[in-house]
C-alpha positions as CSV (number, residue, x, y, z in Angstrom):
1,X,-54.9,-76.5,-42.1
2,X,-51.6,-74.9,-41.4
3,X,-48.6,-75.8,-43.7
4,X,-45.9,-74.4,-41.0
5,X,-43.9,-77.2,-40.7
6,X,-41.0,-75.5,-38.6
7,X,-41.6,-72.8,-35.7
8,X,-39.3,-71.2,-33.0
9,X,-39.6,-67.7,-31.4
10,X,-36.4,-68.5,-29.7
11,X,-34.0,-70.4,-31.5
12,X,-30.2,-71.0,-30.2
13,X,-27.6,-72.8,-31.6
14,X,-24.3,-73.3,-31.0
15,X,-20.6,-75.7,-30.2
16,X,-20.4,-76.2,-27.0
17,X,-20.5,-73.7,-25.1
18,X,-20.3,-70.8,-28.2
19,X,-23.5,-69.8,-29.5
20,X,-23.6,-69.5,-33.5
21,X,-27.2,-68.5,-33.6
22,X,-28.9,-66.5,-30.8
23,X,-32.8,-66.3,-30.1
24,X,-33.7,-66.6,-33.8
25,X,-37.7,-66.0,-34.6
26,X,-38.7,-68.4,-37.6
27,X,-41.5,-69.7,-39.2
28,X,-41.6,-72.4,-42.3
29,X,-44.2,-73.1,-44.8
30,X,-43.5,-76.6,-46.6
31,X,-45.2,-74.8,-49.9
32,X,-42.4,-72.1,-50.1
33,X,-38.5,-71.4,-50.8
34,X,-36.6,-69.8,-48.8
35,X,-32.7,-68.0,-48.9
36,X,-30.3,-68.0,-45.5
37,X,-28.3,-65.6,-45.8
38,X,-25.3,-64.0,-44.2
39,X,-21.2,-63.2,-44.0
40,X,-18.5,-66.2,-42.8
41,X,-19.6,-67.1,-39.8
42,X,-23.3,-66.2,-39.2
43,X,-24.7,-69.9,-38.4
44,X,-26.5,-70.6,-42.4
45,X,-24.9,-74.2,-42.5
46,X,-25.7,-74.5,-38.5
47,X,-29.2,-73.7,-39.4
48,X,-29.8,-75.6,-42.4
49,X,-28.5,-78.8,-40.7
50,X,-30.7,-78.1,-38.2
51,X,-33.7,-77.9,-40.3
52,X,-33.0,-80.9,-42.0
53,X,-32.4,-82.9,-39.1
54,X,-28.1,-83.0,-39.6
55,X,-27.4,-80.9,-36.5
56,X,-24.9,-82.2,-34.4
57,X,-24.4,-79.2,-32.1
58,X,-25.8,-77.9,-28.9
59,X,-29.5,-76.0,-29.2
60,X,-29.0,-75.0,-25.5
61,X,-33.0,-76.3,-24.6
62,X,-34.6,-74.0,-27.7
63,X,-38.4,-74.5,-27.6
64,X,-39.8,-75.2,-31.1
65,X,-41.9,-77.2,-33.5
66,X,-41.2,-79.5,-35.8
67,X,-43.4,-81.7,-38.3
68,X,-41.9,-84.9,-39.2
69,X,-41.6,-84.7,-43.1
70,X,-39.2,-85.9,-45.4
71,X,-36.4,-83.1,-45.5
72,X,-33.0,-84.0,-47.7
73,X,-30.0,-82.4,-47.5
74,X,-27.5,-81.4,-50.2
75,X,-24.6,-80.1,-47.9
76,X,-21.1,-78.4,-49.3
77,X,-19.5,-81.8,-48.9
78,X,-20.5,-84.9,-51.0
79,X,-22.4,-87.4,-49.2
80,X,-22.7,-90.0,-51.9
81,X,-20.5,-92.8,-51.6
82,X,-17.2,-93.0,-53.4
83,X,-16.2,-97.0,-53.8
84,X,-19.9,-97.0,-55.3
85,X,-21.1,-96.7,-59.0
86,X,-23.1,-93.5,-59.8
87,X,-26.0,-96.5,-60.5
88,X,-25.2,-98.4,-57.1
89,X,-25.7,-95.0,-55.1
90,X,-28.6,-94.0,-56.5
91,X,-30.7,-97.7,-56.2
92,X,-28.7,-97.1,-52.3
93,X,-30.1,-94.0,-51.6
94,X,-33.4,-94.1,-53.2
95,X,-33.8,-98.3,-51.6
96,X,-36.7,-96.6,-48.9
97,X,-38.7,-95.6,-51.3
98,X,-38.9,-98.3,-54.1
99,X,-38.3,-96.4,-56.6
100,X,-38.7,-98.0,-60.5
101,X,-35.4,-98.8,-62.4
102,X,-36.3,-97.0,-64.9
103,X,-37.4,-94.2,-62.9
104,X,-33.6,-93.8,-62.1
105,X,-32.4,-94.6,-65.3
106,X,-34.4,-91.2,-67.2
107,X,-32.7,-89.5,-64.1
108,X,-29.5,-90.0,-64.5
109,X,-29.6,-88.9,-68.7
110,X,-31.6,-86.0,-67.7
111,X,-28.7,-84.8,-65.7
112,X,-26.3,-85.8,-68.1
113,X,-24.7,-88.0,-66.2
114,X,-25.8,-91.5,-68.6
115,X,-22.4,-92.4,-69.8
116,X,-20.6,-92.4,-66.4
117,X,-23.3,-94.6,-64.3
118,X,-21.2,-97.6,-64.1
119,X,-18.4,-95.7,-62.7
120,X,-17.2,-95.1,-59.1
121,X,-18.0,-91.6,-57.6
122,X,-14.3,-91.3,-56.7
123,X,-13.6,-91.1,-60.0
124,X,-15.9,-88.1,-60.6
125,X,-15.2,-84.5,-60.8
126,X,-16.8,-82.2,-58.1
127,X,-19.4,-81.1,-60.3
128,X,-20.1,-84.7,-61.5
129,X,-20.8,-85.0,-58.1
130,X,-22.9,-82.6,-57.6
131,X,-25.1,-82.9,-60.9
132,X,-25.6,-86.7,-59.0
133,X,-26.7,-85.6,-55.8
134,X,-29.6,-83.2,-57.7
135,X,-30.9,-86.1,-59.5
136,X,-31.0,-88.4,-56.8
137,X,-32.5,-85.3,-55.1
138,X,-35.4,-85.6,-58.1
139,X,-35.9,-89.4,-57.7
140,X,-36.6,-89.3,-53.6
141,X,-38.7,-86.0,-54.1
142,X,-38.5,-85.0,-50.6
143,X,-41.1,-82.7,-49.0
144,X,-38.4,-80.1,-48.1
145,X,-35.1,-80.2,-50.1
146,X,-31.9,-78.1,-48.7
147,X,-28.6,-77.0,-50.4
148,X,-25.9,-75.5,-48.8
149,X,-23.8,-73.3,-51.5
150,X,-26.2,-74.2,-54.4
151,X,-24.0,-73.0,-56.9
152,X,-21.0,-74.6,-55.7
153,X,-18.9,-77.1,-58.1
154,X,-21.7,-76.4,-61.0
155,X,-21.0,-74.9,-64.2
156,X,-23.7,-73.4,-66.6
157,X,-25.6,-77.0,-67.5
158,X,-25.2,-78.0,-64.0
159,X,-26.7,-74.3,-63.0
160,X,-29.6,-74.7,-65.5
161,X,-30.1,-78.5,-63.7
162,X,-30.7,-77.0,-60.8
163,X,-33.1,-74.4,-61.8
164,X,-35.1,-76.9,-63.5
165,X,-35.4,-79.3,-60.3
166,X,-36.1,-76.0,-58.4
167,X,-38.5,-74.8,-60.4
168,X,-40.5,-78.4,-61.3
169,X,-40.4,-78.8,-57.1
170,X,-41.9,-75.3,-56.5
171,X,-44.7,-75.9,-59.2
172,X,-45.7,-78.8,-57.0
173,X,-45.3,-76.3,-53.9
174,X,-42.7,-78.3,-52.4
175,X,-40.7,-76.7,-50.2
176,X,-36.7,-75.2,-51.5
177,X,-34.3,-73.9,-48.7
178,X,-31.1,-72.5,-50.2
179,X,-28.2,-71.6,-48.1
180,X,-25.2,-69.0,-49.9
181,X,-23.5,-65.5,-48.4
182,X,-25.3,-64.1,-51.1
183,X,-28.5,-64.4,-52.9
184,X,-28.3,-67.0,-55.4
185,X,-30.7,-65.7,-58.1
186,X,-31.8,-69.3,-58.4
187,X,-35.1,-68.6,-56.7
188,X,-38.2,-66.7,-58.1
189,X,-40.6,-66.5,-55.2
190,X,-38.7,-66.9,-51.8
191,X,-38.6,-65.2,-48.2
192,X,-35.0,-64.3,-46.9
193,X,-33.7,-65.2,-43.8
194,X,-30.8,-62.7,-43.1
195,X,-28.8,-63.9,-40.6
196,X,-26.5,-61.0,-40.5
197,X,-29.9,-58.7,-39.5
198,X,-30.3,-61.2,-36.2
């Protein structure tokens, strides 16, 4: 049984009329990380919203294939919401899959973030944010999680956060896409998509 869960041998995507990506070849194994890579400009954000289902662009009658999985997206702006407690967003986000109170409890102190979860998100630093959106991340355990800019907002513990969701999610072969200009040393076994070599 084939674990592709995303194929195109002519991918195009675009705004409008102006084509961001042009007849882009891809194949995706839910069982493997992958890097998109490439300068200003090359189409990684366009792609990765695509993937996961966030693309609000043109894809000029592409063909492809796409299994219906669970795919979550960390994108370069937040997404939780702000007039919400750190401990209202995550029983919010995480409501489809009835997930334990406790369950999100040990998730919030394993990303350090124990002390603040009765306080609003608008109230948190970038990287606060951040650190929240990996841990609710951990507690919906998607089947295919993306992050554009990995390593944006996060200092050294929120770095070493990351890693360890990365790694604990590859050790169950669930799928890690990672989106930077440059490779982000965060994962050990990975295929490149080089968007610049298109």
């Amino acid at each position: 049984m084939s674990n592709i869960f995303f194929q195109t041998d002519s991918l195009t995507l675009g705004y409008g009329n102006e084509i961001v990506i042009n007849k882009l070849k891809l194949s995706l194994d839910k069982t493997k990380n992958y890097e998109i890579t490439g300068k200003n400009g090359a189409g990684k954000t366009t792609l990765l919203n695509f993937i996961s289902n966030n693309f609000d662009g043109n894809s000029f009658n592409s063909k492809y294939t796409k299994e219906e999985l669970d795919i979550l997206e960390i994108s370069h702006t937040p997404t939780l919401l702000p007039n919400l407690t750190l401990s209202e967003n995550a029983i919010y986000f995480t409501s489809s899959k009835n997930i334990d109170a406790e369950i999100i409890e040990s998730a919030i102190e394993k990303y350090d973030l124990g002390s603040y979860k009765t306080d609003e998100l608008k109230n948190f630093s970038s990287g606060m944010i951040k650190r929240a959106e990996l841990a609710i991340a951990e507690m919906k355990e998607p089947h295919i999680l993306c992050i554009d800019e990995p390593l944006n907002y996060l200092d050294k513990q929120g770095i070493n956060h990351l890693k360890t969701l990365i790694n604990e999610r590859a050790q169950n072969s669930k799928s890690n896409i990672l989106s930077s200009q440059e490779t982000s040393g965060l994962l050990k076994n990975k295929e490149t998509i080089n968007l610049d070599e298109i």
